[in-house]
N, C-alpha and C positions, 0 to 999 in steps of 0.2 A: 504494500500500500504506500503511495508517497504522500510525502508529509506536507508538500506545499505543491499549488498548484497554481502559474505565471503565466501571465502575456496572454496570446494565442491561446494558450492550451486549455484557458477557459472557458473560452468559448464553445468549447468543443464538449462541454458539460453541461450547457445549457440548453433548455427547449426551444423549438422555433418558437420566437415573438418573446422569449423570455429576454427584459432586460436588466443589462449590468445596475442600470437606475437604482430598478428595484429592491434587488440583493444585496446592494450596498446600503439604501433604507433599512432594509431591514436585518442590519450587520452580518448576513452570511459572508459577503465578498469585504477584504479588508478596503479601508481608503485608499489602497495603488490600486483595488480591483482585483486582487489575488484570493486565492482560496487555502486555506491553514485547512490541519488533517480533519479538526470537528467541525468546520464548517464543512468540508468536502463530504463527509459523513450525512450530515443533516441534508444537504442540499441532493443528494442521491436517493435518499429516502423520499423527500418530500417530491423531489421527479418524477420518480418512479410511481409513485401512488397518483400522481398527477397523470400521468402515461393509464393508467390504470382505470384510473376515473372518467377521461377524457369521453369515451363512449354515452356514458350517462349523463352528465352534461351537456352532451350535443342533443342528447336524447330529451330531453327537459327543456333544452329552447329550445327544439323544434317542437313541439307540441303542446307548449303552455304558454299564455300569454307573458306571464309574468312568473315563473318559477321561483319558488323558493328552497335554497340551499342551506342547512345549517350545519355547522362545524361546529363540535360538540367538544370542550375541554380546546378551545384550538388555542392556547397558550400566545404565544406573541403573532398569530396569527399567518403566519408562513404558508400554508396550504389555500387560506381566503384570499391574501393579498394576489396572491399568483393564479388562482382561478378566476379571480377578475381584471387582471391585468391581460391572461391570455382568452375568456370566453366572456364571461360576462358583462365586461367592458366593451368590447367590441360588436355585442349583439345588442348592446343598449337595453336589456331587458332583465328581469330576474332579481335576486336581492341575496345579496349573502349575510348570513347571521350569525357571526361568533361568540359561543355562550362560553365563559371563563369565569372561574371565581376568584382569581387574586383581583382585584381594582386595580392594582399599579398598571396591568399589564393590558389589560383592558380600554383605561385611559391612556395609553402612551399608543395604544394600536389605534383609536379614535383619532387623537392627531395628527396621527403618519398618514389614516386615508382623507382627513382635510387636506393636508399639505401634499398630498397627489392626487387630490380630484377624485379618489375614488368615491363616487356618489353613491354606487349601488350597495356599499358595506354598511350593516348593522352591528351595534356590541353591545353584550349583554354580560353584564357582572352578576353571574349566578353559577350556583352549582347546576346542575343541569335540573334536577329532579326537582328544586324547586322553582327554576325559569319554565317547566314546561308548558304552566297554565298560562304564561305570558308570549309564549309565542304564534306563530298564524296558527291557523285549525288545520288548513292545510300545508306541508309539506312535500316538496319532490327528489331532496336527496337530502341523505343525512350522512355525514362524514364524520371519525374521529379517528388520531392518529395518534396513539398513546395515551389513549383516556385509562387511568389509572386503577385496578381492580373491578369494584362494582360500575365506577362509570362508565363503563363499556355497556354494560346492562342497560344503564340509562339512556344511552345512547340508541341501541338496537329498540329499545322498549319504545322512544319517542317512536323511532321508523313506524313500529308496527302498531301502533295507535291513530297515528296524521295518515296512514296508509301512505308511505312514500312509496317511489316507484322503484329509488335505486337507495342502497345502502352500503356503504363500503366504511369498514371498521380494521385497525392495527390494533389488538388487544397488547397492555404494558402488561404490570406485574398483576398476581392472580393469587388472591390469599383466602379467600371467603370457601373456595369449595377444598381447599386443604385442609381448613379448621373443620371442615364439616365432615369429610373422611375421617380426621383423629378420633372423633367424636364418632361415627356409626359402628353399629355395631352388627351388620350384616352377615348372611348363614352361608354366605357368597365364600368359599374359603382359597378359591383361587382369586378371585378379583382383591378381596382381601391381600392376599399375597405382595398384590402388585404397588401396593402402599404403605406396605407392615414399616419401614423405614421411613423417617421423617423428609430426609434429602427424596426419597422417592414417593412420598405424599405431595410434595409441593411441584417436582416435576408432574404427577401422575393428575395433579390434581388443574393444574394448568393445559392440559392436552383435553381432559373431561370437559374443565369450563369452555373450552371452546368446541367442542364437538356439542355438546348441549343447548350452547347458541345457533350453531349451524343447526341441527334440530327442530328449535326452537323456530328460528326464520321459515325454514321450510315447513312447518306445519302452520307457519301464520300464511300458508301462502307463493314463499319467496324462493325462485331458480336458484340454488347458493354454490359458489364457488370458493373453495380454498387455497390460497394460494402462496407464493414466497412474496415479501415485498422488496427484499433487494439482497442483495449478499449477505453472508453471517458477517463478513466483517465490517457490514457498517452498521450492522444492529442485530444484537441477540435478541430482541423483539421482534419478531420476524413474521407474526402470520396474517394475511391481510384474508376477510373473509367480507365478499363480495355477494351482496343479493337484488334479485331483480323480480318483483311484482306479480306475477304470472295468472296467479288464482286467487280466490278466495280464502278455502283453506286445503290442507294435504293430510288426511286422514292418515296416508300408511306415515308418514312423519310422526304423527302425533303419538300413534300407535309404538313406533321405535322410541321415539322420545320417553313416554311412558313406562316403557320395560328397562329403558337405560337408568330413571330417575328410582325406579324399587328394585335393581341389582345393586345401584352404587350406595342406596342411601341418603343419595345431597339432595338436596330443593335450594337450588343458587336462588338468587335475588330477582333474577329475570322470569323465572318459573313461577315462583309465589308473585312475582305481580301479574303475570299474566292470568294467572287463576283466582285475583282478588278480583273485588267486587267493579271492579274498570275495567277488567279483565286487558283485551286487545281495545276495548273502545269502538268505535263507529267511523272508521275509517271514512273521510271525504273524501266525493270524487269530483275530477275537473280540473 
């Protein structure tokens, strides 16, 4: 991996229409324009999911008047600024909405899109779960890239509530369905096995929460894709799970979901809210 990255050979990192302006805003590229190893890091990631995204985004302004995107936990806002620098800036339509709970960071991203004209960004200082009641009713893509533990849930949980149409999530660290394996006590003695160790609970237990979500999407409905989101070396958070609208609901999903949730034991956070009394909600269409 190289540690710095000069001149020319930047360019050669970046997406069409992606500018140096920008990156430099928002401190990836140093003030010569260079790229250092964690920015090169960060800026391959957030490409890549961009490359990744791109499909859904065309797919949402072309068929909505006004599309609404929200980026969920989007931190200094890296993934917004740059989907509306290269789509939704230039189609003049759409609104993008970054919900974050630090303030500092939140306000410091409000100024960055006055001071570049980006009109079409929203920002919202909240945790997600409690921004939800405040944002449209409708939804058409929900994004989060490193939303931390349960807010991954929250994230997935808005999608399949607003009935988005596309969803693409980077699950971070995963701790809720490991405490909840320490904790079961299932008749399961080979599944059991595969967690009897605590290093092998939190691994075992992060491969579950995400298959459970994948699961879970699919039985709300949602085509779902798993996939790499860029090399191990630029991020040991690595699984980018991708969904896309297709039906109502998917019965044999729910059904697998079902036998996965009384072999392992867990009810993660996305599960019990789906089954509470809001259940998925009443999805809007249009």
């Amino acid at each position: 991996m190289r540690r710095q990255v000069k001149g020319e050979a930047v360019r050669r990192e970046l997406l069409s229409g992606e500018s140096s302006e920008l990156l430099q805003e928002l401190h990836i590229l140093t003030r010569t324009g260079d790229l250092n190893a964690d920015s090169l890091r960060k800026l391959k990631q957030v490409n890549h999911l961009v490359r990744l995204v791109q499909p859904a985004v065309e797919d949402v302004l072309a068929r909505f008047g006004d599309p609404v995107i929200v980026d969920c936990g989007a931190g200094k806002g890296y993934l917004g600024f740059i989907l509306h620098e290269l789509f939704v800036g230039p189609a003049a339509k759409g609104t993008i909405v970054s919900v974050e709970p630090r303030e500092e960071l939140t306000r410091a991203a409000e100024e960055r899109a006055r001071r570049l004209g980006f009109a079409r960004m929203r920002f919202v200082t909240s945790a997600l779960e409690e921004a939800e009641a405040g944002l449209p009713e409708r939804v058409h893509l929900v994004t989060a890239l490193h939303a931390c533990d349960t807010a991954t849930d929250d994230a997935l949980l808005l999608a399949i509530r607003r009935g988005a149409d596309h969803v693409a999530v980077v699950p971070c660290c995963q701790a809720e369905v490991a405490r909840q394996l320490g904790e079961a006590r299932g008749e399961d003695a080979v599944l059991g096995a595969l967690h009897e160790h605590a290093w092998h609970r939190r691994e075992f237990g992060s491969h579950l929460t995400n298959v459970i979500r994948a699961l879970a999407l699919e039985a709300s409905g949602y085509q779902v894709t798993v996939t790499e989101l860029a090399g191990w070396e630029h991020s040991l958070k690595n699984e980018l799970i991708l969904g896309t609208k297709v039906r109502a609901r998917n019965a044999k999903a729910q059904a697998s979901l079902d036998a996965l949730l009384a072999a392992s034991g867990v009810r993660p956070k996305l599960v019990r809210a789906l089954a509470g009394p809001h259940g998925a909600g009443n999805p809007a269409a249009g």
